[in-house]
C-alpha positions as CSV (number, residue, x, y, z in Angstrom):
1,X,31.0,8.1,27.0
2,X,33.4,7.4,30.2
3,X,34.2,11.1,30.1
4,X,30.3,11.9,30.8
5,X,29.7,9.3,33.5
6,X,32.6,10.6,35.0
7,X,31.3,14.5,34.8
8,X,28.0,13.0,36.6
9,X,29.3,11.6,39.2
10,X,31.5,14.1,40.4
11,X,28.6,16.5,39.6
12,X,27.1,14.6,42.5
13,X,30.1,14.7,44.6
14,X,30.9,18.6,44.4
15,X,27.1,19.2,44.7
16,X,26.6,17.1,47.9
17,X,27.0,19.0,51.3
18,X,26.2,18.2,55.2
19,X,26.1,19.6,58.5
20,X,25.3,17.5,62.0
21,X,21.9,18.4,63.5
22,X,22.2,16.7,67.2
23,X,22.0,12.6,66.9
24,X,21.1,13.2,63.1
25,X,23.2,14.2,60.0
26,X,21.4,16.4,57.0
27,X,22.7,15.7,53.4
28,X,22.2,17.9,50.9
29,X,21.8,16.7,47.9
30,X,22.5,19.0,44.0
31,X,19.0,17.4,42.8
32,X,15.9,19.7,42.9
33,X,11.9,19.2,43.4
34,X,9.4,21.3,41.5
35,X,9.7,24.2,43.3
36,X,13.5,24.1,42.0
37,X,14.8,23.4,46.2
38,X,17.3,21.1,46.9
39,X,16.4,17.6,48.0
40,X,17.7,16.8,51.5
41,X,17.5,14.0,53.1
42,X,18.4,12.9,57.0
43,X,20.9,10.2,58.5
44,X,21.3,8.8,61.8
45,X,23.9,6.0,62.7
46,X,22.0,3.5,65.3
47,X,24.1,0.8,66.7
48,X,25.9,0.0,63.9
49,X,23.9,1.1,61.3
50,X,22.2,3.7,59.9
51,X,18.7,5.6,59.7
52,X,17.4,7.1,56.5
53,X,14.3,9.5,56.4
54,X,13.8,12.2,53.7
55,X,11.7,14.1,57.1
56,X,8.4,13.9,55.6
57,X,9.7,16.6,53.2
58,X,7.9,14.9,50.3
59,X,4.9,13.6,51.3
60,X,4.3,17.2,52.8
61,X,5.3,19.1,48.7
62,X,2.5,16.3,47.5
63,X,0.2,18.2,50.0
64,X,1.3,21.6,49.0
65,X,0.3,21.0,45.6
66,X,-3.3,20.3,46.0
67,X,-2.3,15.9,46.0
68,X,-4.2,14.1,48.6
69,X,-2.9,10.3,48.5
70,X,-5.7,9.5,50.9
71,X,-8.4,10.5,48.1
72,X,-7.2,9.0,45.2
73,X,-7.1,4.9,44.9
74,X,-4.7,5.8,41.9
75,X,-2.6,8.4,43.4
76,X,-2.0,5.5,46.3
77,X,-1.2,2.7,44.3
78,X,1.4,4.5,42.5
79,X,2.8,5.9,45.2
80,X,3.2,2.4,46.5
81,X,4.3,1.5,43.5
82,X,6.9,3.5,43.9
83,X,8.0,2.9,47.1
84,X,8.1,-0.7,46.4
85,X,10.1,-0.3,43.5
86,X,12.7,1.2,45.8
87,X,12.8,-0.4,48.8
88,X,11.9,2.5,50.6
89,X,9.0,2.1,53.3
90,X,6.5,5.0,54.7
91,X,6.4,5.5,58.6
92,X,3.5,8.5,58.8
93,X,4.6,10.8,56.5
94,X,8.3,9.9,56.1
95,X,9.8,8.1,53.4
96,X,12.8,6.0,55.4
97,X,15.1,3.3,54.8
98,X,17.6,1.2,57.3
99,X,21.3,0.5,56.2
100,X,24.5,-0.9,57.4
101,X,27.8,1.1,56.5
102,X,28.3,-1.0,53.6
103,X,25.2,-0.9,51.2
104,X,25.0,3.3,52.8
105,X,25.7,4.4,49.2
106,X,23.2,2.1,47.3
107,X,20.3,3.0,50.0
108,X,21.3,6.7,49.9
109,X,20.8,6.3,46.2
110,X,17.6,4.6,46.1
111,X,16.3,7.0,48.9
112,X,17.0,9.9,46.2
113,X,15.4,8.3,43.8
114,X,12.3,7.2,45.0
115,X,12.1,11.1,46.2
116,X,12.7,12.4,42.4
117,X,10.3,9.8,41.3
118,X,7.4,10.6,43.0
119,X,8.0,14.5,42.8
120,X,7.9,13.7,38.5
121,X,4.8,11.5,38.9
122,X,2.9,13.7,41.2
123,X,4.1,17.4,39.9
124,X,-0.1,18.1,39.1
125,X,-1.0,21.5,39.3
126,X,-4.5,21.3,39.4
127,X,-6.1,19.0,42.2
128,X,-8.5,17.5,40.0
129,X,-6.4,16.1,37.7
130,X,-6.9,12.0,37.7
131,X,-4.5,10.9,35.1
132,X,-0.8,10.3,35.7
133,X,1.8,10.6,32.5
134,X,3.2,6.7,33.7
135,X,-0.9,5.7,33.5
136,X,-1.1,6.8,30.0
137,X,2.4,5.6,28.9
138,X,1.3,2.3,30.2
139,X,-2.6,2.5,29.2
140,X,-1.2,3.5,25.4
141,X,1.0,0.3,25.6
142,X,-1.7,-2.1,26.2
143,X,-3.9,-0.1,23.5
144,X,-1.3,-0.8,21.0
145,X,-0.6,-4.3,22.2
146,X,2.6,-4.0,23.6
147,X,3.6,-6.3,25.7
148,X,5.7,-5.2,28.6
149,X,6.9,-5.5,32.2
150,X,6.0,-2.9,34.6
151,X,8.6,-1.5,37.5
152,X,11.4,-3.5,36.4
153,X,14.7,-3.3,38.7
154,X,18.3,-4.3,37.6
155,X,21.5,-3.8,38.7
156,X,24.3,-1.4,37.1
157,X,27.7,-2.6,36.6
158,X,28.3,-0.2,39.4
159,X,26.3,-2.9,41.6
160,X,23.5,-0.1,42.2
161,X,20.5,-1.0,41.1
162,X,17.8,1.2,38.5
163,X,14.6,0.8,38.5
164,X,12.9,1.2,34.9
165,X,9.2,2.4,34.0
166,X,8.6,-0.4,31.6
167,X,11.1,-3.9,29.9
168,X,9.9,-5.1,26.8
169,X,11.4,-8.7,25.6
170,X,12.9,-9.6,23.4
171,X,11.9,-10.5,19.8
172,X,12.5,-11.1,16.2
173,X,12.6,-7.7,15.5
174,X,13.9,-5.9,18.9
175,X,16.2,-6.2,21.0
176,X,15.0,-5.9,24.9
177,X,14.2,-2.8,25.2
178,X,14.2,-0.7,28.9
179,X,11.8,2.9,28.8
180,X,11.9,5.5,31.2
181,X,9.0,7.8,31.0
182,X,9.4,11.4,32.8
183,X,6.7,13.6,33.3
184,X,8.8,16.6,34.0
185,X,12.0,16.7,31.9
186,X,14.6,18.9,33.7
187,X,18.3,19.4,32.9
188,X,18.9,18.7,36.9
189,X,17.4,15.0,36.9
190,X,17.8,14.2,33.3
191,X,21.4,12.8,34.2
192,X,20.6,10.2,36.8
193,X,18.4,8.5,34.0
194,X,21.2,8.7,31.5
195,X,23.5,7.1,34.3
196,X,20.7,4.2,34.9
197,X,20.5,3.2,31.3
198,X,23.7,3.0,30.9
199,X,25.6,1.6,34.3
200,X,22.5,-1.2,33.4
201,X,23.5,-1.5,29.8
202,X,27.2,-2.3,30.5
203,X,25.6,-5.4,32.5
204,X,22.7,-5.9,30.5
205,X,24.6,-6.2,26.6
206,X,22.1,-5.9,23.1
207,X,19.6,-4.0,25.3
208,X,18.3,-0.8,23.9
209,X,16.7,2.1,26.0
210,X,13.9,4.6,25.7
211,X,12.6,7.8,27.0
212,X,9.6,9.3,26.8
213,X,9.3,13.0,27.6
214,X,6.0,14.6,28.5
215,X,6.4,17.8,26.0
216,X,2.9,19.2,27.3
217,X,5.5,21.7,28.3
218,X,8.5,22.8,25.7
219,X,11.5,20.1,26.2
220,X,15.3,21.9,26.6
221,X,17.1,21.1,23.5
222,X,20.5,19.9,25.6
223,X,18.0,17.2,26.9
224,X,17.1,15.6,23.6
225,X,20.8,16.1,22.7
226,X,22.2,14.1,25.8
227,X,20.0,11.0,25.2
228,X,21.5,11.2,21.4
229,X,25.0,11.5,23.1
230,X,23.9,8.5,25.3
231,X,22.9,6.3,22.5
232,X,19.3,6.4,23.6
233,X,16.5,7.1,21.6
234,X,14.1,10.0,23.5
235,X,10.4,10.1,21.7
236,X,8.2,12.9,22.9
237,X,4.8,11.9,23.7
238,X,3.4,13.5,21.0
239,X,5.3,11.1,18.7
240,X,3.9,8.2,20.7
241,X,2.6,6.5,17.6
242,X,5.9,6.7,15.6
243,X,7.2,4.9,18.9
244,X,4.3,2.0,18.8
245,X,5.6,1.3,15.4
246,X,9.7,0.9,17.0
247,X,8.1,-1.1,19.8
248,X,5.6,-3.5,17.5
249,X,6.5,-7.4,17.9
């Protein structure tokens, strides 16, 4: 298990890259959007500390794909959500974040993540679509009475902090249980949720974890195989009600 963390974080390191534009650094990052292009995201050092903007680069693919935020009370609250969730705040249509030098790698972190998070949440290709994967995960829960905490946030062993779709207590007959849900399953992201649950798991001990995948589309074999290698249990949504009875009380 070690051995895989390991491969994922230098995975990370090898695929990271930068060059200095003026007063601003750009960092690119080995994790890719939709449209399979590389996230990026922009640094500045300002007396002392640092700037963090992804350039409006997201906000702007949300547009390209037929999402308005302004027309959809949904599509803005879980954007917001999201943001929250984070830490990250919205100055017109950037996504930034402030810093000093030390807590640079957990913002960095958090920055990237709230970037892959609402590219999986918003990745709609028709404009009219009103439902989000997260709003059925969570609407099914509450159908099937399960009782659970949305937009959880812990932190890792590593002292980074994960933020988790859904916790579900304790009880007699579960341990706490922390779920992921991901729209868009790709081999590219699939291993910063692997590294969540379990930096978090190490800290967090009798906890299990959960992933739902969204298999509207076919789901790459190595995926369900890592969550196995991972000790996590990955239920497609079309097994959602082989997963109620896991999660009933």
């Amino acid at each position: 298990m070690k051995e895989l963390i390991n491969k994922y974080v230098e995975w990370i390191r090898e695929g990271m890259s930068f060059r200095q534009l003026g007063d601003w650094y750009e960092i690119t990052t080995p994790f890719l959007n939709h449209h399979n292009d590389y996230l990026e995201i922009y640094v500045k050092p300002e007396n002392g500390k640092f700037i963090l903007t992804d350039g409006g680069t997201t906000i702007n693919e949300l547009r390209l794909s037929g999402v308005n935020l302004e027309r959809s009370e949904k599509r803005t609250l879980e954007f917001n959500t999201i943001l929250n969730g984070f830490g990250i705040k919205k100055r017109n249509d950037e996504l930034m974040a402030n810093t000093t030098e030390k807590n640079f790698p957990e913002v960095k972190h958090r920055l990237i993540q709230a970037m892959l998070a609402i590219d999986d949440m918003f990745m709609l290709s028709e404009p009219k679509v009103e439902s989000f994967f997260i709003e059925d995960v969570a609407d099914f829960f509450e159908q099937k009475e399960i009782g659970c905490i949305r937009d959880s946030i812990f932190a890792g062993k590593s002292g980074f902090s994960h933020r988790f779709d859904f916790s579900i207590p304790k009880s007699k007959n579960r341990n706490e249980t922390l779920v992921r849900a991901i729209n868009t399953p790709r081999q590219d992201t699939i291993g910063g949720v692997l590294w969540a649950f379990e930096d978090t798991k190490t800290v967090r001990l009798n906890t299990d974890g959960i992933v739902i995948l969204n298999d509207k589309n076919e789901i790459p074999s190595t995926i369900m195989d890592a969550l196995e290698e991972y000790g996590l249990t990955g239920y497609k949504w079309t097994q959602r009600e082989e997963l109620a009875k896991r999660l009933a009380a």
